[in-house]
C-alpha positions in Angstrom: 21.6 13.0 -24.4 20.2 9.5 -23.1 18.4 7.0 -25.0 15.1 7.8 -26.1 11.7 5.6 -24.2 9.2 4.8 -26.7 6.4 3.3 -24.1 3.8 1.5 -26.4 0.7 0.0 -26.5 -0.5 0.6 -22.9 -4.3 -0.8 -22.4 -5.3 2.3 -20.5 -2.8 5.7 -20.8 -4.0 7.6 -18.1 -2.8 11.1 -18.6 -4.5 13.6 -16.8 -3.9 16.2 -19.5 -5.8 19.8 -19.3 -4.5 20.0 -15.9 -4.7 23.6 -14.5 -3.1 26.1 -12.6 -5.1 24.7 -9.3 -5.2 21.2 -7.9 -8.6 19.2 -9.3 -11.7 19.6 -7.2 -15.1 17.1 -7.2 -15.9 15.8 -10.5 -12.3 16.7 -11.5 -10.7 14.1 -9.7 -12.4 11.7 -11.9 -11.2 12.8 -15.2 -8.4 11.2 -15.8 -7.7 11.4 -19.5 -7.6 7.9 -20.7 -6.2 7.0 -24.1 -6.8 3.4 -25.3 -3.8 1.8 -26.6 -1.3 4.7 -25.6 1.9 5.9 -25.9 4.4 8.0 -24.9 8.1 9.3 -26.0 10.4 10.6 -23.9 13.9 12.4 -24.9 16.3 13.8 -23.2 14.3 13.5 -19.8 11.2 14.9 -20.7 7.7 14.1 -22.6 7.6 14.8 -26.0 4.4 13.0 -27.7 1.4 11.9 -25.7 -1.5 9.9 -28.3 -1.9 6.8 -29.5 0.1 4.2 -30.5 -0.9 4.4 -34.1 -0.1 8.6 -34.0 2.9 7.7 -32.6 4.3 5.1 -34.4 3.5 6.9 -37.4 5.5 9.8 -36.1 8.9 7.9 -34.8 8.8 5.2 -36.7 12.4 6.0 -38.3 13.6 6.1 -35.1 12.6 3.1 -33.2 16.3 1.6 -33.3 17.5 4.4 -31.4 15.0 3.9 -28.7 14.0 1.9 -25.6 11.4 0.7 -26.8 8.8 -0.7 -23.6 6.3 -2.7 -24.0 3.1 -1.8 -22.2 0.4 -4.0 -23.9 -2.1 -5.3 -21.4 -1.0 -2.9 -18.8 -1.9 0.6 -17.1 0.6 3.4 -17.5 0.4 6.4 -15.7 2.5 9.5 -14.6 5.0 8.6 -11.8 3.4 8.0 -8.2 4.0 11.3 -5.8 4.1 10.8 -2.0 3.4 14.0 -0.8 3.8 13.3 2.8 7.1 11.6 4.3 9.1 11.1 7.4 12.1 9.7 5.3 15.3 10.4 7.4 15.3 8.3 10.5 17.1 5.9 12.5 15.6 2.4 14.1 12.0 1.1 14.3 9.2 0.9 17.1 8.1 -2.1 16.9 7.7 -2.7 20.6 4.8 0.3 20.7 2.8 -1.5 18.1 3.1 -4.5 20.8 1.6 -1.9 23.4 -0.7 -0.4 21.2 -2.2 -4.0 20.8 -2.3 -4.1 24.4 -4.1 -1.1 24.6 -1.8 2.2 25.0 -2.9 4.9 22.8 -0.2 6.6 20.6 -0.6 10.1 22.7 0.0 7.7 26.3 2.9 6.4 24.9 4.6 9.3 23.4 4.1 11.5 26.6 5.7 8.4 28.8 9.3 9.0 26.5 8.5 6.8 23.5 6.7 7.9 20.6 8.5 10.7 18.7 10.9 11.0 21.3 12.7 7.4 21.1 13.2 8.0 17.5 14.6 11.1 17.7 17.1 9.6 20.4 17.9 7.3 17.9 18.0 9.6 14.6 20.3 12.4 17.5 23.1 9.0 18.5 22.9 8.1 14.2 26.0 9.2 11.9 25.4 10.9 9.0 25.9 7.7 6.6 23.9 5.6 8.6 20.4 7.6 8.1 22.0 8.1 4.7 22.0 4.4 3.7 19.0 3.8 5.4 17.3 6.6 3.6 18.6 5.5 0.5 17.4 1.7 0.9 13.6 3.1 1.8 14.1 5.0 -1.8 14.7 1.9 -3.2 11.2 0.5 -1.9 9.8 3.4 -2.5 10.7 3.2 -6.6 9.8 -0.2 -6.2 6.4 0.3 -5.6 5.7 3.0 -8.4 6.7 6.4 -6.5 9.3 8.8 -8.0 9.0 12.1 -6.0 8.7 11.9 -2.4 8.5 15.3 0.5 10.5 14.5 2.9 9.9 16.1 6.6 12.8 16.6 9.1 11.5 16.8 13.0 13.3 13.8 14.7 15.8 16.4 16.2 14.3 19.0 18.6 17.3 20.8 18.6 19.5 22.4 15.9 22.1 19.8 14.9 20.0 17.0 14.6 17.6 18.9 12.2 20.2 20.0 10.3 21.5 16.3 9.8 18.1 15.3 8.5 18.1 18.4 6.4 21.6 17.5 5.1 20.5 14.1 4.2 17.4 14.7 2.6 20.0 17.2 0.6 22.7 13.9 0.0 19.8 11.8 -1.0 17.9 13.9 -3.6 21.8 14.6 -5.0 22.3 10.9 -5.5 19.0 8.9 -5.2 17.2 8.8 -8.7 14.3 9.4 -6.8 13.3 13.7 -6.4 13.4 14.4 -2.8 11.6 18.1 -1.7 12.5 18.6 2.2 10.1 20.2 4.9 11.1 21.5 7.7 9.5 20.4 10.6 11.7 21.4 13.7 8.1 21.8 15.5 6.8 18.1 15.2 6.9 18.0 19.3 7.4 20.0 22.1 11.4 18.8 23.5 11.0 17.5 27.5 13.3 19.9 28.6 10.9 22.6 27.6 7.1 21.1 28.5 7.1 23.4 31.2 7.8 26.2 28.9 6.8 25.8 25.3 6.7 29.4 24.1 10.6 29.4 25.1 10.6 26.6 22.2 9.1 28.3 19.7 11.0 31.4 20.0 13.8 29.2 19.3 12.4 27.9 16.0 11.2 31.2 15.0 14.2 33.6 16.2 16.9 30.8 15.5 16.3 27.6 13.5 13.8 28.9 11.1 16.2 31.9 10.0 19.3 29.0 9.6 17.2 26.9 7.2 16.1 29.9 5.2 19.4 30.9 4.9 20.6 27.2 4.0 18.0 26.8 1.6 17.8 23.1 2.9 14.3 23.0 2.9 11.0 24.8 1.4 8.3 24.2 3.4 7.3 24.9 7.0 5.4 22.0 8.7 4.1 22.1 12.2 2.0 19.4 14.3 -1.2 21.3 15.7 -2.7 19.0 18.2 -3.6 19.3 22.1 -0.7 18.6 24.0 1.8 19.9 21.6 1.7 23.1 19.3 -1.7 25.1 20.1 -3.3 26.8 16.7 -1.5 30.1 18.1 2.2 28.7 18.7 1.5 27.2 15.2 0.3 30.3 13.6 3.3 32.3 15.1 5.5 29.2 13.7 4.4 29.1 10.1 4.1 33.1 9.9 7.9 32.8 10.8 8.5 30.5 7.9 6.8 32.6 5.7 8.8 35.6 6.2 12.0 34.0 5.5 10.0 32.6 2.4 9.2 28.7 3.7 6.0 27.8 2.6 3.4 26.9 4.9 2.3 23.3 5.6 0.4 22.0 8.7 -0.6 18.5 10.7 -4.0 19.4 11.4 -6.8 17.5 13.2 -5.0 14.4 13.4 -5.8 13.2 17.2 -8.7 15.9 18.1 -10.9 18.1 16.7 -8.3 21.4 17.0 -9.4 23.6 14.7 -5.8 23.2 12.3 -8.2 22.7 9.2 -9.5 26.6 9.7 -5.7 27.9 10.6 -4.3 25.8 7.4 -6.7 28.1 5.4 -6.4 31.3 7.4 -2.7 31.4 6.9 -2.5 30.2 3.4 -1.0 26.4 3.5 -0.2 24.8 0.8 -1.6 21.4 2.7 -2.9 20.2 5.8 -2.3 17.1 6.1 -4.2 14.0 8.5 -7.3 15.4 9.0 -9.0 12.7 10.8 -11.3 14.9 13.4 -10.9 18.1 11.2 -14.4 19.7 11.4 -16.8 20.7 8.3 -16.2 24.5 8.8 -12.1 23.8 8.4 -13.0 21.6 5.2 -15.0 24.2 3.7 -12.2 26.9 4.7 -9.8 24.4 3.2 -12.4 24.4 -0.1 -12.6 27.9 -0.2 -8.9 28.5 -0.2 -7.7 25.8 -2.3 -5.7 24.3 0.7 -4.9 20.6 -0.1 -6.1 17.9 2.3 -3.5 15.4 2.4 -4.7 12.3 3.9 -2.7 9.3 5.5 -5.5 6.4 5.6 -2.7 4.1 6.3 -1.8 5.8 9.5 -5.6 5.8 10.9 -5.1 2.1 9.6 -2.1 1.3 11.9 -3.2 2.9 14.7 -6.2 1.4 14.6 -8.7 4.6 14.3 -11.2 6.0 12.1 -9.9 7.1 8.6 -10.2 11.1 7.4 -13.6 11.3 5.8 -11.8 11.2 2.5 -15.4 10.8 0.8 -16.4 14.0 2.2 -13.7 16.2 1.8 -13.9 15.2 -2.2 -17.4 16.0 -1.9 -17.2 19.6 -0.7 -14.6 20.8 -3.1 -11.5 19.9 -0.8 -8.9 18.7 -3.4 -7.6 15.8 -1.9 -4.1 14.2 -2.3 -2.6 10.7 -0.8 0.2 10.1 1.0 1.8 7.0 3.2 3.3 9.6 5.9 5.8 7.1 6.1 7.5 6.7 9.6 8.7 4.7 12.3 5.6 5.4 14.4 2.4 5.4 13.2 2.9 4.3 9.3 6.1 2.4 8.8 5.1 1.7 5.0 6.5 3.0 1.8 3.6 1.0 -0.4 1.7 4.0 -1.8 0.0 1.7 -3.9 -1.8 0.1 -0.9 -2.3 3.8 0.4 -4.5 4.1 -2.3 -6.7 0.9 -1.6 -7.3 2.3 1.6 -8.3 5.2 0.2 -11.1 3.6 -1.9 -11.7 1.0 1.2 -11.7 3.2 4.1 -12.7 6.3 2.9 -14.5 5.9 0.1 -12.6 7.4 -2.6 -13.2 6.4 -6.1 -10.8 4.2 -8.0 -10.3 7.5 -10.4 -9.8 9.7 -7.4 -7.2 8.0 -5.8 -5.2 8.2 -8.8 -5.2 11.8 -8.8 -5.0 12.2 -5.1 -1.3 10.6 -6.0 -0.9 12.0 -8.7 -1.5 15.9 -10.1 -3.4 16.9 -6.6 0.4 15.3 -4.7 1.8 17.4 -7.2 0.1 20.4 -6.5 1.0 19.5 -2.4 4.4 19.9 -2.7 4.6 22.7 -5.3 5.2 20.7 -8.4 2.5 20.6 -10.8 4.4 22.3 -13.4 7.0 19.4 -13.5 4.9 16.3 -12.9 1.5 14.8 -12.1 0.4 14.1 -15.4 1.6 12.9 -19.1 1.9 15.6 -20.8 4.7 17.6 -23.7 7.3 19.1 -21.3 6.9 17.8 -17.9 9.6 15.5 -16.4 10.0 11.8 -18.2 8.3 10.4 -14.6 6.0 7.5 -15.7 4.5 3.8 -13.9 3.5 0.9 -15.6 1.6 -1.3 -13.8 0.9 -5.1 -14.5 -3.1 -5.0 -14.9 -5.7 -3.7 -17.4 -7.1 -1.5 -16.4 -6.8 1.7 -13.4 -10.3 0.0 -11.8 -8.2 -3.5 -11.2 -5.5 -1.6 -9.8 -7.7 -1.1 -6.2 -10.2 -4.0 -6.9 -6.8 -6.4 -6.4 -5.9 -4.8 -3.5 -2.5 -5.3 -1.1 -0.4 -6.3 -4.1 2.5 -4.3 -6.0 1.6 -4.5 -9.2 4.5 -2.2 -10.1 5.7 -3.5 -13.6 7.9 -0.8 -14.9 9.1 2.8 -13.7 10.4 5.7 -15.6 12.1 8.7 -13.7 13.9 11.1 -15.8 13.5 9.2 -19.3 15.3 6.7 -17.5 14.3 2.8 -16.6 14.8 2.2 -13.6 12.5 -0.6 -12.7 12.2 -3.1 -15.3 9.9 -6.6 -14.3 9.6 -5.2 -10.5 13.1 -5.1 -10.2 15.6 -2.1 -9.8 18.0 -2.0 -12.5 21.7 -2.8 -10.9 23.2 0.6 -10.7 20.5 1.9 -8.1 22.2 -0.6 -5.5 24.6 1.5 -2.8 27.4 -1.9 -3.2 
């Protein structure tokens, strides 16, 4: 049994109780549950009064020397930050294709001419175990840092067996020891390997007949992710792909629409995905497919930021009953950022989310993405101790001041773990 958190006093408590068995939808997204001058205990890990400060007090009062006792006054508290959408385990940077994106080479060009995915997976296949371990772990630490305490983590960067499985096994290592909950995706089909461009059904019988089977049997990962664009999996090679993963009991995710128009909205519904993610050229047919089947659209504004292209219409998606989460899609490529805080200014600045949307698109909906809304997503009796206090007001100031980590305080666990913006000492690897 730890020490009990008594968080007190918060200026806004957003809690998002009342959520339901199904991700939130249009007017949904903007009910957020707000309790002036909020609290919140926690005990033994888990939420066990949500009201105000007054009930509260009223009802621990003769046990506030046991307790941590926070102080939220003048700040925003909500449930802990959920990036729905990661690249997590990788080795090295690309630094020197943002150079030549500047200069004009699209992301597409410069993958098919050997860079792209395919220099970091040379780098992820020639890196030790312990090496994408402690750099894993150190992007955990940024990650906490700036509010998150779940993350999905994809694997992808191998192509072939070994190196998937090393991802897999990392992701494993680091959800065992990070504080941080890691939930792994397998993603051996993020790109077609060189060796078999001239013959990419010979591929995907190997991940369906041979690496989709080992992972199953592993249980290293839950989901079953697959990047449907022109030029590498067609909507039939990724159909066959995630109908493999559902046999052996994967669920089904999907990058859909991210480069062209490719129809990966309308497959993401037809085979039952829990997301698609991207979205950027998905057309209004595969959104209201998406609406119809409860599919959840997780969009990565600050990838269409980086690569310096239109955003997913976030605005419409909400609009026609998509429910819509957030995610950084952090990766060496085409979103090396782990600030999911500044995710969600671009989602009210490029895509015209609301300020209230935004919080549940990283929130319940990222819950509801990666198969967790039972556990988190919201402030409520019996879900997981996972809370963020924020240094501002109110949830309106926490876009309007936009590009800033206003990351106060985080709870993961009924632990502390941030305090003042820093990591408490025993989260460093020394």
């Amino acid at each position: 049994m730890g020490t009990p958190i008594f968080i007190r006093n918060a200026s806004q408590l957003v809690t998002l109780q009342g959520s339901s068995d199904a991700p939130r939808v249009k007017g949904e997204m903007s009910e957020l549950g707000i309790i002036e001058k909020g609290s919140v205990w926690i005990e033994d890990g888990v939420i066990q009064a949500v009201g105000t400060d007054v009930e509260l007090f009223e009802k621990y009062s003769g046990r506030l020397g046991e307790a941590d006792v926070v102080d939220a006054t003048g700040k925003l508290v909500t449930p802990g930050l959920i990036d729905p959408h990661t690249h997590l385990v990788f080795a090295g940077s690309r630094e020197n294709e943002f150079n030549m994106r500047l200069q004009g080479a699209t992301y597409m060009e410069i993958m098919n001419s050997g860079g792209g995915i395919y220099a970091t997976t040379r780098r992820t296949q020639s890196a030790t175990h312990e090496e994408l371990f402690q750099e894993g772990y150190e992007r955990l630490n940024q990650f906490l840092r700036h509010g998150v305490t779940t993350v999905e983590a994809k694997s992808g960067y191998g192509m072939e067996w070994e190196t998937e499985l090393k991802q897999l096994e990392v992701a494993k290592q680091l959800n065992d020891k990070h504080v941080i909950d890691v939930v792994s995706t397998f993603m051996g089909a993020h790109a077609v390997p060189k060796e078999y461009k001239q013959n990419p059904d010979e591929f995907v019988r190997l991940l369906i007949e041979e690496m989709i089977p080992k992972v199953a049997k592993l249980g290293l990962a839950e989901f079953n992710d697959v990047f449907c664009e022109h030029g590498v999996f067609t909507p039939e090679q990724s159909k066959q792909i995630l109908e493999a993963g559902l046999r052996y009991g994967l669920i089904p995710k999907i990058h859909a629409d991210e480069i062209e128009p490719y129809e990966g909205a309308e497959l993401a519904a037809e085979v039952g995905a829990i997301s698609a993610d991207h979205l950027l050229k998905a057309s209004e047919k595969g959104m209201k497919a998406m609406a119809d089947k409860g599919v959840v659209g997780v969009l990565l504004p600050g990838t269409a930021y980086f690569l310096m292209a239109e955003s997913a219409n976030g605005r419409k998606m909400v609009d026609l009953g998509v429910p819509v989460a957030l995610s950084t899609d952090c990766n060496p490529g085409s979103s090396p950022t782990v600030s999911l805080p500044f995710i969600m200014n671009l989602g009210c600045l490029k895509m015209g989310m609301t300020p209230a949307e935004v919080i549940t698109a990283t929130t319940i909906n990222a819950a509801h993405a990666i198969n967790r809304w039972r556990e988190i997503g919201s402030l409520e009796v019996g879900k997981k101790g996972d809370v963020t206090i924020f240094n501002v007001g109110n949830y309106m100031k926490l876009q309007y001041s936009y590009g800033v980590n206003h990351t106060d305080t985080v709870v993961k666990n009924g632990q502390v773990v941030v305090r003042g913006g820093q990591l408490v000492e025993e989260l460093s690897l020394s």
